[in-house]
N, C-alpha and C positions, 0 to 999 in steps of 0.2 A: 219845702212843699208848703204853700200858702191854703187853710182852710177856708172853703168859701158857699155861700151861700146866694144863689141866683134867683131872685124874683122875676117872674115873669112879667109878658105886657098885658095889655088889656086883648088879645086874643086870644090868652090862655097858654098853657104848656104846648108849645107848637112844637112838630119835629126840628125846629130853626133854631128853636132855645135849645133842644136838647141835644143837638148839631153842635151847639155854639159851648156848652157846657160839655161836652165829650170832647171838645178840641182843645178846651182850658183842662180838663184831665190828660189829653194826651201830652201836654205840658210840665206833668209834674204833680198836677194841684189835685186837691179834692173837692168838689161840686156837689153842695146839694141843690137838691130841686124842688120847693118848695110847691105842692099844686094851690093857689089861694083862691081856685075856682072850681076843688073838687071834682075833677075830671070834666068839664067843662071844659069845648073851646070855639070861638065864634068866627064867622067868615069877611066880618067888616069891623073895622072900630065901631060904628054907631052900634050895633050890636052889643060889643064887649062892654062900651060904656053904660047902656042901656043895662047889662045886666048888675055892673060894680053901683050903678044909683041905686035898684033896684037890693040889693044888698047892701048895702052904706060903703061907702068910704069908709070911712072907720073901721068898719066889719073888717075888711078885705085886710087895712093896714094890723088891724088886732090879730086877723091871722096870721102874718108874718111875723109877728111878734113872738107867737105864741108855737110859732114852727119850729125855734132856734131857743126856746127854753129849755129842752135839755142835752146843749150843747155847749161846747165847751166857750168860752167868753171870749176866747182871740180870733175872732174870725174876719175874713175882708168881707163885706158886704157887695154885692152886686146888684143894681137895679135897672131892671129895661123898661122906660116908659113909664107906665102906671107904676111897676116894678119898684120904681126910684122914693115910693111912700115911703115903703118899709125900712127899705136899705137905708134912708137918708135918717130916717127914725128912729133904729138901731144901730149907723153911725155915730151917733150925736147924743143915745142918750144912754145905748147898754155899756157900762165900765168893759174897758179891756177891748174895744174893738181895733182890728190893724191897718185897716184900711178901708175906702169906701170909692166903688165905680159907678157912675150913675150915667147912665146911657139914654139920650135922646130928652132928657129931663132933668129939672133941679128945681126944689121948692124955695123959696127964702128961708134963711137959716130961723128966723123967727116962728115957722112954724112950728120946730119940735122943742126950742129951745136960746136961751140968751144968746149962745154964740155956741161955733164950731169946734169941738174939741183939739187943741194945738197938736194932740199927739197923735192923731189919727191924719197921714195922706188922702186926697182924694183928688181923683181924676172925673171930668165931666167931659162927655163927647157929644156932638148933637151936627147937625148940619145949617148952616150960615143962612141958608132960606128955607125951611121948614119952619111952615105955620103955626105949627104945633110948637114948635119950638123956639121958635124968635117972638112968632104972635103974639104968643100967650105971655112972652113974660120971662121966661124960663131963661133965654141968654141973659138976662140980666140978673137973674135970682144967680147962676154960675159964675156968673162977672165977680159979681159979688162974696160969693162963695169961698172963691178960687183968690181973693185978694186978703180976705180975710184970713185965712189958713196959712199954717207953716210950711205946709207943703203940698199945693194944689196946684193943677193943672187944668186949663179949658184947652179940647181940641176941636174945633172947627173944620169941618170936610164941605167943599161946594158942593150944592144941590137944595133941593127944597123937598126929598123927600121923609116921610118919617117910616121910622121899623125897617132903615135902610139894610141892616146886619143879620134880619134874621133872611136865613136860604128858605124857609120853605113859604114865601113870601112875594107875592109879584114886587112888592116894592123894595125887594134885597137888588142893592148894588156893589156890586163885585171888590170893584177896587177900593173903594171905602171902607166896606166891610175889611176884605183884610188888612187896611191898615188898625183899624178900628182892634182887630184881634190882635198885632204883631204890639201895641201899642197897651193893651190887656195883659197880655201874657210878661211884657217886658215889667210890667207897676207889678205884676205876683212874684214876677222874682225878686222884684228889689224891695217890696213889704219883707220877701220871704228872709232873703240876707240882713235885716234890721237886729 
């Protein structure tokens, strides 16, 4: 059973995230849920971003930080979206982390740090045309990522849409999503057998 830690998107703790973390529990695993918008949650990105500026970046990612301080140090990290601050944050620089899934996003490794810790896995998922996510930068920041690391993985799913995984979501698409999950579940078990 792999310990794991889920950051949400920038729409807040949706029933999608917590769908999506009750299905990686029925798995096996343990899921927390970390809320980094204190019961907040908004009905557009422009919104959710609107309120993450509005609170800093920083803020948001210090709260993830600061969710997982008294817990134990082996834990996989999971990031959805915005989600993927913290997670990539506390991949990269908390000792003892076992793995790291960064969903829909990926920073360059130079934002948290010189380089990728070799002994942490991680898997990045994103879609091949989403704006958000090819546009901005982010397929390359995972290219990247994923070449440097001992053991990383880019998945690619066609479509251009973003926050494809989460169900309570006009923009959840089915068949992606559950690869995206069978593909989730498969990286906790094989963190979890290390």
């Amino acid at each position: 059973m792999a310990v794991t830690v889920l950051f949400h998107h920038v729409l807040g703790l949706t029933p999608g995230v917590i769908a999506f973390a009750d299905t990686l529990r029925g798995g096996g695993h343990t899921v927390h849920t970390p809320d980094l918008f204190e019961g907040r949650t908004f009905g557009t990105i422009e919104e959710g971003l609107g309120h993450v500026r509005e609170v800093g970046f920083g803020e948001v990612i210090g709260r993830g930080v600061r969710s997982v301080e008294e817990m134990p140090a082996d834990l996989v990290y999971i990031g959805y979206s915005m989600g993927v601050l913290p997670a990539q944050k506390l991949a990269q620089t908390r000792p003892g982390a076992r793995g790291a899934l960064l969903l829909e996003s990926c920073v360059p490794v130079s934002e948290f740090g010189p380089a990728w810790p070799q002994d942490v896995p991680v898997q990045v998922h994103g879609m091949d045309a989403d704006p958000s996510f090819v546009g901005e930068g982010d397929i390359e920041a995972a290219r990247a990522l994923v070449a440097e690391a001992k053991d990383g993985e880019l998945f690619l799913y066609p479509g251009d849409g973003h926050l494809f995984a989460d169900s309570s979501l006009s923009s959840y698409e089915r068949e992606p999503a559950s690869l995206l999950t069978h593909r989730v579940l498969d990286f906790l078990d094989y963190v979890d057998a290390r």
